[in-house]
Backbone and ligand atoms as CSV (ligand in chain L), in Angstrom:
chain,resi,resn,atom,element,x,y,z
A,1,UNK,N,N,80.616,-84.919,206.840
A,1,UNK,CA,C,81.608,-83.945,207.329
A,1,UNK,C,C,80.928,-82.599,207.541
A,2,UNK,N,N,80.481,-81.659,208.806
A,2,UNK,CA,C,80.160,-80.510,208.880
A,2,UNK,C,C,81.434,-79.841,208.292
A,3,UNK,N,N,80.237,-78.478,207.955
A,3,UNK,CA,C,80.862,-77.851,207.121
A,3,UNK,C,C,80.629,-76.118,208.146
A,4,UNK,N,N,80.878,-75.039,207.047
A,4,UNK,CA,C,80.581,-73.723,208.164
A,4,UNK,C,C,81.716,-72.766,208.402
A,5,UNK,N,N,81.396,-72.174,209.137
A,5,UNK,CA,C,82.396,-70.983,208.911
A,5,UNK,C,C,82.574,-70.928,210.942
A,6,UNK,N,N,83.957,-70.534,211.574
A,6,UNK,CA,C,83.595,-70.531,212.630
A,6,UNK,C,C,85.062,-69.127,213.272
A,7,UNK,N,N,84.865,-68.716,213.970
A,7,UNK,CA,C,85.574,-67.315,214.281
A,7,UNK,C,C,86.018,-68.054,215.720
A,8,UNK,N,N,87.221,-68.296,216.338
A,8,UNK,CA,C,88.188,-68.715,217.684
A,8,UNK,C,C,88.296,-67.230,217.943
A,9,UNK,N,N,87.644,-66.963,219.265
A,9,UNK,CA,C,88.035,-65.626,219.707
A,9,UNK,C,C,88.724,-66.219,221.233
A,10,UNK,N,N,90.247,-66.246,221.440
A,10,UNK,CA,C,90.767,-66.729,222.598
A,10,UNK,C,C,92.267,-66.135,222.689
A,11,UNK,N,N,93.142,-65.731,223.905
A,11,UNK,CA,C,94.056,-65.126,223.699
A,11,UNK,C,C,95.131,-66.164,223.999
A,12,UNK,N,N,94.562,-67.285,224.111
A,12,UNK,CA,C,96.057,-68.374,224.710
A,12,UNK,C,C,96.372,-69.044,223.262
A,13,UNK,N,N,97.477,-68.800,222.838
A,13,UNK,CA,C,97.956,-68.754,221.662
A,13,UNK,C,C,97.836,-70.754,221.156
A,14,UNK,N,N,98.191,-70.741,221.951
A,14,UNK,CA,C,98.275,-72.745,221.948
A,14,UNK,C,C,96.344,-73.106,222.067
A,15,UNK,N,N,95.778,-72.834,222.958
A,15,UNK,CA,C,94.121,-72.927,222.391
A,15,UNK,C,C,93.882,-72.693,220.732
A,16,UNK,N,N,94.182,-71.313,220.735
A,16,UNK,CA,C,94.298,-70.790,219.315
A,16,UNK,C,C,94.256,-71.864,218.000
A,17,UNK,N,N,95.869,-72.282,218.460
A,17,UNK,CA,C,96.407,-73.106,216.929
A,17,UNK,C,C,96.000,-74.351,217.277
A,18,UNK,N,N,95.188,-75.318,218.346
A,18,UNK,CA,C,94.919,-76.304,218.573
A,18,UNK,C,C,93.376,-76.367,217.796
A,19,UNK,N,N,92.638,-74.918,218.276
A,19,UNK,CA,C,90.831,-75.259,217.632
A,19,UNK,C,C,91.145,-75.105,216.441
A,20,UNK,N,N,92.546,-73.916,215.455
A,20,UNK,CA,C,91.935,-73.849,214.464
A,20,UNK,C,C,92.618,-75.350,214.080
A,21,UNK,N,N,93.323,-75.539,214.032
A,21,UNK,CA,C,93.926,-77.540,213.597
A,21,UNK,C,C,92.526,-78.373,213.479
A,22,UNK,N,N,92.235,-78.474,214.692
A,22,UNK,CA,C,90.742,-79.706,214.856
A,22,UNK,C,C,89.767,-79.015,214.049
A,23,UNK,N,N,89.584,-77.698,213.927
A,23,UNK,CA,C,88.334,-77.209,213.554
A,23,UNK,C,C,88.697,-77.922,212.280
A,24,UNK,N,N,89.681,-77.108,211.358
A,24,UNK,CA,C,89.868,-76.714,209.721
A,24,UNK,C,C,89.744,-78.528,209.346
A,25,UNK,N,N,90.555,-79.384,210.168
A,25,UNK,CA,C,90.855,-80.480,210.013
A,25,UNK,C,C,89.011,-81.430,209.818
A,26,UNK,N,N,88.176,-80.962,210.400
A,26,UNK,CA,C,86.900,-81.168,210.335
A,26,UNK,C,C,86.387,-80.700,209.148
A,27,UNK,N,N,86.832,-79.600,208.140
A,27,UNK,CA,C,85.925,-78.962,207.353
A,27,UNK,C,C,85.137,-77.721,207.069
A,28,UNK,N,N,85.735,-77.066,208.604
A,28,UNK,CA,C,85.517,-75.800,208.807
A,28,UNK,C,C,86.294,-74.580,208.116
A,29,UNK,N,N,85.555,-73.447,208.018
A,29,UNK,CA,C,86.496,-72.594,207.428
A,29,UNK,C,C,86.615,-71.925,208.799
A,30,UNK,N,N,87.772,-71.772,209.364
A,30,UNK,CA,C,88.128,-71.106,210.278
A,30,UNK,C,C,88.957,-69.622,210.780
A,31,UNK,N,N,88.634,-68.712,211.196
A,31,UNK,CA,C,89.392,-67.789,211.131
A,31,UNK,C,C,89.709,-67.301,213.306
A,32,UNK,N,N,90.853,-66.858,213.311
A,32,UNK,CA,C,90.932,-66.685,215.240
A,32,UNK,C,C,91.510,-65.496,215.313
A,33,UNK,N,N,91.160,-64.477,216.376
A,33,UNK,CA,C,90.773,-63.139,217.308
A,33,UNK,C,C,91.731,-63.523,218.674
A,34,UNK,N,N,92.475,-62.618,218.950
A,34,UNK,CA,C,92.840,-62.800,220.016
A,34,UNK,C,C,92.241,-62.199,220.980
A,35,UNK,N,N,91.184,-61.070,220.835
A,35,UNK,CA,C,90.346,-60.889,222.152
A,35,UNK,C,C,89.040,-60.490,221.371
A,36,UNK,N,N,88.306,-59.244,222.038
A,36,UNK,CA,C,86.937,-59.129,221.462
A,36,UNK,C,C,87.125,-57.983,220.451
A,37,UNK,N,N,88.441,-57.179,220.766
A,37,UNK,CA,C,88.390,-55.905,220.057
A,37,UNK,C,C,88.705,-56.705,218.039
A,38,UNK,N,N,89.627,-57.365,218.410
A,38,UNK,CA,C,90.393,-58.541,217.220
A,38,UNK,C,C,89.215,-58.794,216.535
A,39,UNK,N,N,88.469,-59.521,217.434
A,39,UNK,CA,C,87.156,-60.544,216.828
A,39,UNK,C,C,86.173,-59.666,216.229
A,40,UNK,N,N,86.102,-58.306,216.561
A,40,UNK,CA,C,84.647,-57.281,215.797
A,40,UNK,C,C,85.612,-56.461,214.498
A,41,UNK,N,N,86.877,-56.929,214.584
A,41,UNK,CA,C,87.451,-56.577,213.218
A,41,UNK,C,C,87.785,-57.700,212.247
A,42,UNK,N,N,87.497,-58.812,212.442
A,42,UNK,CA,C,87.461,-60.174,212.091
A,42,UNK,C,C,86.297,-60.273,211.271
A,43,UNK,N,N,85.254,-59.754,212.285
A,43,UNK,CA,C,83.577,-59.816,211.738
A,43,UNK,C,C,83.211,-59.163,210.862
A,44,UNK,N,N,84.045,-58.145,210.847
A,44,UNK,CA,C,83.779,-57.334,209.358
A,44,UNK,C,C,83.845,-57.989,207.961
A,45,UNK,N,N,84.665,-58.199,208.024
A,45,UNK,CA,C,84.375,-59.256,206.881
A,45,UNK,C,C,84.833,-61.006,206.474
A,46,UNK,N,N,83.661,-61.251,207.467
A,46,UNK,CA,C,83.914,-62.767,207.842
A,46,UNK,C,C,82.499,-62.872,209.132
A,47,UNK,N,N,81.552,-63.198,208.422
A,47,UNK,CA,C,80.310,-63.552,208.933
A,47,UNK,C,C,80.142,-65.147,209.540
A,48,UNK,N,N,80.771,-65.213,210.467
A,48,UNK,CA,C,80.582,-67.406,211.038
A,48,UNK,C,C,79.291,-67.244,211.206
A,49,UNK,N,N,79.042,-68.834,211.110
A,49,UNK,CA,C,77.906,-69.516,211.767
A,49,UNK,C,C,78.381,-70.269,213.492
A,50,UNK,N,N,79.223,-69.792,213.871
A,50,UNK,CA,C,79.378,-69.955,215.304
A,50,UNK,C,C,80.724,-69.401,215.731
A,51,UNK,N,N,80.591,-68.728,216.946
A,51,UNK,CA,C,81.900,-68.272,217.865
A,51,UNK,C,C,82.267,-69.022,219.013
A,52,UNK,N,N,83.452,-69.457,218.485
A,52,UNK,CA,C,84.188,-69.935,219.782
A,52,UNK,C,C,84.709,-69.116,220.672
A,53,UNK,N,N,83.946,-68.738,221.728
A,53,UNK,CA,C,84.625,-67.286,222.907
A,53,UNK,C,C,85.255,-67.571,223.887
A,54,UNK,N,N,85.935,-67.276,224.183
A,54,UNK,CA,C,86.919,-67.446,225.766
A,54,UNK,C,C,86.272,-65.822,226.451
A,55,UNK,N,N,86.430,-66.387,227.898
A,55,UNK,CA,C,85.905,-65.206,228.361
A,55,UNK,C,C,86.661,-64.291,229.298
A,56,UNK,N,N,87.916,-64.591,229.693
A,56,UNK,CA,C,88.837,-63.688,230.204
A,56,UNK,C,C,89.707,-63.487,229.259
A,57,UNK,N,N,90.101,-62.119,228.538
A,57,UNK,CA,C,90.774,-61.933,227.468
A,57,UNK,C,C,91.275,-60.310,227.758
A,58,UNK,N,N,92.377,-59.697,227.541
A,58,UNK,CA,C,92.873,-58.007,227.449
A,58,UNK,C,C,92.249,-57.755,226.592
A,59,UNK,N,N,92.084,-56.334,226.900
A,59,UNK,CA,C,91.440,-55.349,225.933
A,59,UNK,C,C,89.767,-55.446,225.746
A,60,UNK,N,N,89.369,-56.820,225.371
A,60,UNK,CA,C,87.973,-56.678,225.497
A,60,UNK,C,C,87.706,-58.629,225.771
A,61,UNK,N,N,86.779,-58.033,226.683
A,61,UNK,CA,C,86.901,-59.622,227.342
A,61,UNK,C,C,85.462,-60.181,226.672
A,62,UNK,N,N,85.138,-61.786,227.220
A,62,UNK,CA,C,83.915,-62.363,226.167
A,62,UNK,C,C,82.568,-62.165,226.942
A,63,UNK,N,N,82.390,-61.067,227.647
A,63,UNK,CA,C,81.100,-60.674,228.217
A,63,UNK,C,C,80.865,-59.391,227.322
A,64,UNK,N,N,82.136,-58.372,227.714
A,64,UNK,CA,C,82.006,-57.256,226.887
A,64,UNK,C,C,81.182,-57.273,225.245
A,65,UNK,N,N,82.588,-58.233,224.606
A,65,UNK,CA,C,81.948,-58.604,223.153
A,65,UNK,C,C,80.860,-59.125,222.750
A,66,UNK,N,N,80.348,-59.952,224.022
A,66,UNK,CA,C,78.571,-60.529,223.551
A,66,UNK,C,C,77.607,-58.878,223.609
A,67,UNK,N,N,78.131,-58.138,224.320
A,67,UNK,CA,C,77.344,-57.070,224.787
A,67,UNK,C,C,77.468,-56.407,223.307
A,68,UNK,N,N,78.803,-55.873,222.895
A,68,UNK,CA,C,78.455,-55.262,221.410
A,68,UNK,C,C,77.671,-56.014,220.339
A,69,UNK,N,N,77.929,-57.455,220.419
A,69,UNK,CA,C,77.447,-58.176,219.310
A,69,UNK,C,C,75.655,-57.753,219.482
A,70,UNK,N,N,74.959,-57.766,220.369
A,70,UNK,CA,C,73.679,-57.241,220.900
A,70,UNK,C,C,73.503,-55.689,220.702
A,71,UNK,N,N,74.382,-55.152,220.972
A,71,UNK,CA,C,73.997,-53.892,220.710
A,71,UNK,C,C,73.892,-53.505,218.690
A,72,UNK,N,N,74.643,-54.356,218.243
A,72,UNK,CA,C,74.689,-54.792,216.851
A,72,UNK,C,C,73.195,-55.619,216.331
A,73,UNK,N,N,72.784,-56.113,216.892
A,73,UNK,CA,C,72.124,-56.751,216.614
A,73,UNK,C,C,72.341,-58.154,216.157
A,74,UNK,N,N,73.452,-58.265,216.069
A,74,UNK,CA,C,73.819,-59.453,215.644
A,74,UNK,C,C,74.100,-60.429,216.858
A,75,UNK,N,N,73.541,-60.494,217.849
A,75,UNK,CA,C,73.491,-61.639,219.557
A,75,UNK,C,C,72.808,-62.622,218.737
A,76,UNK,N,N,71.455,-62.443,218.524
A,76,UNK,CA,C,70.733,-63.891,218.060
A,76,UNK,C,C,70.804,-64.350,216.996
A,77,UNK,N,N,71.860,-63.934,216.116
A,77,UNK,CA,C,72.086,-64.693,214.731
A,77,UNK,C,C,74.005,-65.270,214.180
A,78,UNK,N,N,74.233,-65.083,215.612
A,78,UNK,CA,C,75.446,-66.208,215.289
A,78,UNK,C,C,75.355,-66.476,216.634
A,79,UNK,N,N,75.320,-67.983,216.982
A,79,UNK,CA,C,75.439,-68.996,218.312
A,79,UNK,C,C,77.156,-68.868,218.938
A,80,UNK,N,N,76.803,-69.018,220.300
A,80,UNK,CA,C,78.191,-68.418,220.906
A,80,UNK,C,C,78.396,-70.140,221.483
A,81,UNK,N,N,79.587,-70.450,221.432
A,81,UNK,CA,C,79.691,-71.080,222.786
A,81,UNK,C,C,80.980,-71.061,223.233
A,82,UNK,N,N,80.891,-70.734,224.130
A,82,UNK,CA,C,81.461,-70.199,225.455
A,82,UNK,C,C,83.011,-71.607,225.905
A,83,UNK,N,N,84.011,-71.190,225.532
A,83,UNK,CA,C,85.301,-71.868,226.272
A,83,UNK,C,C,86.020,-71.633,227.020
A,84,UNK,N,N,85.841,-71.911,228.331
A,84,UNK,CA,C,86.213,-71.081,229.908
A,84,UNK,C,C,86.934,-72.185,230.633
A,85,UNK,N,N,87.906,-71.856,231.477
A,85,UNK,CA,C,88.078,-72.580,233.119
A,85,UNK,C,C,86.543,-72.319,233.714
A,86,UNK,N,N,85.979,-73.765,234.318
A,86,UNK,CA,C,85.154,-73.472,234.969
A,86,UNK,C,C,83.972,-72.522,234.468
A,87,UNK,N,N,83.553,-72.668,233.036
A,87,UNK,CA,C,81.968,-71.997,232.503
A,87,UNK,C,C,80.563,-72.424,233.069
A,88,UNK,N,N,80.677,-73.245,233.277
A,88,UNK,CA,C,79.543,-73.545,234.213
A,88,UNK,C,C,79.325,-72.735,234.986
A,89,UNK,N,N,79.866,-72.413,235.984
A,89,UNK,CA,C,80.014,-72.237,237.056
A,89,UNK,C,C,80.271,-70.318,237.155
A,90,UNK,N,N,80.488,-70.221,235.858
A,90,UNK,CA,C,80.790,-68.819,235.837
A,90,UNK,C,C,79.550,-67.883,236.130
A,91,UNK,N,N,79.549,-66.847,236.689
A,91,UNK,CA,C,78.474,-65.524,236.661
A,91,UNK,C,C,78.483,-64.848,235.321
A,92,UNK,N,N,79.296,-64.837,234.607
A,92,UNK,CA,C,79.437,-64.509,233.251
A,92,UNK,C,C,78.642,-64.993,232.566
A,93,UNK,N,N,78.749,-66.612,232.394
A,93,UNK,CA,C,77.964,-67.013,231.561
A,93,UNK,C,C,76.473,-67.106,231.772
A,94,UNK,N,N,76.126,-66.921,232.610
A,94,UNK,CA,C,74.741,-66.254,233.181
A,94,UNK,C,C,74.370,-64.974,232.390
A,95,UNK,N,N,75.214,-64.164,231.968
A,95,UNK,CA,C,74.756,-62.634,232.027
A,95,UNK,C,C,74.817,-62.976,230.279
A,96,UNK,N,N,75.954,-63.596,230.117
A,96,UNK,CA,C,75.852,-63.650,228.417
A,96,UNK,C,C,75.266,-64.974,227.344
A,97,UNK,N,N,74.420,-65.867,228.708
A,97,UNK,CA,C,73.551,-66.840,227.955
A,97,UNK,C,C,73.830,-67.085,226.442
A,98,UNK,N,N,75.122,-67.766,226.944
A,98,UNK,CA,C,75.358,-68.527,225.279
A,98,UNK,C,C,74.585,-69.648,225.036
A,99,UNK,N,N,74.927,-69.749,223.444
A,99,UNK,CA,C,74.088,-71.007,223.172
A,99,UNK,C,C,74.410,-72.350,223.757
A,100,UNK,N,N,75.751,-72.693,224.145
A,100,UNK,CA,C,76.614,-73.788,224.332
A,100,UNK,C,C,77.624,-72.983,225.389
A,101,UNK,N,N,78.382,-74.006,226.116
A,101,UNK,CA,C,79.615,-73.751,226.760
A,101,UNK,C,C,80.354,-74.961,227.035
A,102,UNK,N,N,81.954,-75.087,227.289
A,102,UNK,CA,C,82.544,-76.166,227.359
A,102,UNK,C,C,83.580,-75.642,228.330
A,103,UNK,N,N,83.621,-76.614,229.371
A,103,UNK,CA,C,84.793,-75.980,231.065
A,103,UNK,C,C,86.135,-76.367,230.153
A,104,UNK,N,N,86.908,-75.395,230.403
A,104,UNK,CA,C,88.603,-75.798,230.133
A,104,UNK,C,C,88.848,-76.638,231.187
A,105,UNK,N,N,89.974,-77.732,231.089
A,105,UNK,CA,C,90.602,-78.443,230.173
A,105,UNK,C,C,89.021,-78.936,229.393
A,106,UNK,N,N,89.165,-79.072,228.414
A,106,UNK,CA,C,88.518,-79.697,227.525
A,106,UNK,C,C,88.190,-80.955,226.972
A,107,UNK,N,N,87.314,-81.820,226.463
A,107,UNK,CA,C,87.618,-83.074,225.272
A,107,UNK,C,C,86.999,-82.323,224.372
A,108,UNK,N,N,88.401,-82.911,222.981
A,108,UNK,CA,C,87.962,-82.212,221.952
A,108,UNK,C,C,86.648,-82.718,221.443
A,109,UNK,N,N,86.434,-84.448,221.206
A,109,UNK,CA,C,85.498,-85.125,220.924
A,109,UNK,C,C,84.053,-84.182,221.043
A,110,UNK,N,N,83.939,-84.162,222.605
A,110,UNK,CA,C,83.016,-83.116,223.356
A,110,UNK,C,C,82.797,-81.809,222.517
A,111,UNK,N,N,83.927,-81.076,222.678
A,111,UNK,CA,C,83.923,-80.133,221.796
A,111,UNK,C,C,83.079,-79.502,219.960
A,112,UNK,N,N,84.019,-80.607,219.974
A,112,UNK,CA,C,83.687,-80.510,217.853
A,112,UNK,C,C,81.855,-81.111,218.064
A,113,UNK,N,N,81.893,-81.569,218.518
A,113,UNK,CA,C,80.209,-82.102,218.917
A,113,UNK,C,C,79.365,-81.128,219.324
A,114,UNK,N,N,79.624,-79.942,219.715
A,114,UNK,CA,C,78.974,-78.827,220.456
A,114,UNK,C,C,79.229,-77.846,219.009
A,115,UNK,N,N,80.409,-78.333,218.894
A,115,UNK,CA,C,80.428,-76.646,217.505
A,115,UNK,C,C,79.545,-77.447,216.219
A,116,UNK,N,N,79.466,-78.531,215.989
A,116,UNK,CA,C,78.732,-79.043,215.017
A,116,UNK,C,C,77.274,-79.101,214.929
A,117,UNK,N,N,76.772,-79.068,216.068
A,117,UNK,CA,C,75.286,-79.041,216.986
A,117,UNK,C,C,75.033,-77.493,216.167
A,118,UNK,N,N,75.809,-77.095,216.911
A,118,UNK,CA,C,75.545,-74.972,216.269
A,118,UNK,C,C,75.357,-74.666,215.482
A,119,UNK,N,N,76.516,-75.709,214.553
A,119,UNK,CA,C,76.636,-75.208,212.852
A,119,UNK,C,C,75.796,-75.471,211.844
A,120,UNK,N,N,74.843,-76.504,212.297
A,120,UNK,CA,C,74.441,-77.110,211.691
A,120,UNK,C,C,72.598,-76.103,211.484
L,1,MG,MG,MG,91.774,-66.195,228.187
């Protein structure tokens, strides 16, 4: 059973309560951000070993927040991966070279397999 700590930064409320379900249900300790401003007050005290980011979000979107996490210093010591419509394909995810990414609609299977890869 992976284990780990993992931060849902996403504003669609139903994403939300679906990763943290599958996550926690896996073994994860899970905590969720509804955008980036949420998620760097999350981080304060609550250090993951991986972020689940969505990247169109109000207030601070998941390009912005990779940018503070770097200006923090903290970019190369927690693994991002990226949960988008269409991430592949995004110019975003170009600029914020996550570790992982997964296109919305999703398989969770797929999924928990990518956050476990990270966590590990
Ligand atoms: Mg969104």
């Amino acid at each position: 059973m992976p284990s780990g700590r993992v931060l849902v930064v996403d504003d669609d409320a139903g994403i939300q309560e679906l990763l943290a379900l599958a996550l926690t249900s896996e073994g994860y300790e899970v905590l969720v951000a509804r955008d980036g401003l949420d998620a760097l007050e999350k981080l304060e005290g609550f250090i993951p070993d991986v972020i689940i980011l969505d990247l169109m979000m109000p207030r601070m979107d998941g390009l912005a927040f990779g940018e503070v996490l770097r200006e923090r210093g903290l970019r190369g010591r927690i693994p991002i991966l990226v949960l988008s419509a269409a991430a592949g394909g995004h110019d975003t995810v170009a600029q914020l070279k996550p570790e992982a990414y997964v296109d919305k609609p999703f398989s969770l299977p797929d999924f928990l397999q990518k956050v476990a890869q990270l966590a590990a």
